[in-house]
Residue frames as qw, qx, qy, qz and C-alpha x, y, z in Angstrom:
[[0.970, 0.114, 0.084, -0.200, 5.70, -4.10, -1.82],
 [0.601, -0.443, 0.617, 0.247, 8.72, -6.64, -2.03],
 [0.711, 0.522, -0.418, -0.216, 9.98, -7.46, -5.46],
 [0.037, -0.298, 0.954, 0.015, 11.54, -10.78, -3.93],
 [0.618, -0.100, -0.675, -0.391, 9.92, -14.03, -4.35],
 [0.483, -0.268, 0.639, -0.535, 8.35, -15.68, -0.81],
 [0.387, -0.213, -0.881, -0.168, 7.26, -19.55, -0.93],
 [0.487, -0.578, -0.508, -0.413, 3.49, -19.96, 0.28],
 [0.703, -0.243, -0.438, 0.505, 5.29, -20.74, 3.99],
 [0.372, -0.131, -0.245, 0.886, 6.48, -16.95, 4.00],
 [0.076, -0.346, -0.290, -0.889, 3.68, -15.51, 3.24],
 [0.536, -0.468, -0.703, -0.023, 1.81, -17.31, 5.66],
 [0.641, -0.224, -0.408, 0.610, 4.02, -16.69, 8.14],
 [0.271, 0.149, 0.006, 0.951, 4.36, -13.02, 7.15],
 [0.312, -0.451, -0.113, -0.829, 0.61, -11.85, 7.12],
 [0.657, -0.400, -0.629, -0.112, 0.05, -14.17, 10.34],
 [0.502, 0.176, -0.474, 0.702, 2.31, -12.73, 12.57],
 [0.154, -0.149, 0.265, -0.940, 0.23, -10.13, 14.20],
 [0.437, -0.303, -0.479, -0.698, -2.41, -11.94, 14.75],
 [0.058, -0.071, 0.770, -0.631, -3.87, -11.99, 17.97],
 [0.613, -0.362, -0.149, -0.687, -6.84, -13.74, 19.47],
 [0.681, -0.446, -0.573, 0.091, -7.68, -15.80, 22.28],
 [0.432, -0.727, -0.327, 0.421, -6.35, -14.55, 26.11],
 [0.264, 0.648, -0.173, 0.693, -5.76, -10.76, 25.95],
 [0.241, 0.183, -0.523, 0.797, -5.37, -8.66, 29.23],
 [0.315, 0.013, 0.209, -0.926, -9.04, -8.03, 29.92],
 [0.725, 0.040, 0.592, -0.350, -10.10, -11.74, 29.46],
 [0.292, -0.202, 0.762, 0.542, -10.40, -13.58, 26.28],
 [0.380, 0.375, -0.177, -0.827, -11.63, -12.47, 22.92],
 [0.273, 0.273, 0.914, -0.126, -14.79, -14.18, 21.95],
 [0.194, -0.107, -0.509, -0.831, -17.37, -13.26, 19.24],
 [0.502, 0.004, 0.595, -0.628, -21.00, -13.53, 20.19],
 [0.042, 0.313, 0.876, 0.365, -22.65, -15.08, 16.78],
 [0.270, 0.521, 0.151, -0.795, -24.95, -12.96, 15.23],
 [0.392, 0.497, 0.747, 0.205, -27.67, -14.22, 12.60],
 [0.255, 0.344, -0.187, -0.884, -27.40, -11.23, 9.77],
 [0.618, 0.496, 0.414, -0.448, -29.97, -11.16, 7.33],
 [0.728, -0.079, 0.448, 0.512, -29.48, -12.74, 4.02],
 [0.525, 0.784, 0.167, 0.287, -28.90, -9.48, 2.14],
 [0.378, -0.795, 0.381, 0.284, -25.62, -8.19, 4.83],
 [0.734, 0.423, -0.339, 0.409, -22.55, -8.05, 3.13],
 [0.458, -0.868, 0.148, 0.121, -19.98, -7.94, 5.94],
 [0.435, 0.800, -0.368, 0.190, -16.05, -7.37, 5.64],
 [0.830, -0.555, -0.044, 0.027, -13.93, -9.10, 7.82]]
């Protein structure tokens, strides 16, 4: 963990970076929607 300070901006920035979704190489990534029941906890 960093002991500098980061304004809201760098953190954004920092845990966004890797994030990938829309066109990958094998078309583009797409969730179906799925009705859980209301006792699912889910993790995302």
């Amino acid at each position: 963990m960093s002991a500098e300070a980061h304004t809201s901006t760098e953190y954004i920035k920092h845990h966004l970076q890797n994030l990938t979704y829309g066109q990958l190489p094998a078309g583009y990534e797409r969730g179906e929607g799925e009705v859980l029941q209301e006792s699912t906890w889910t993790l995302a």
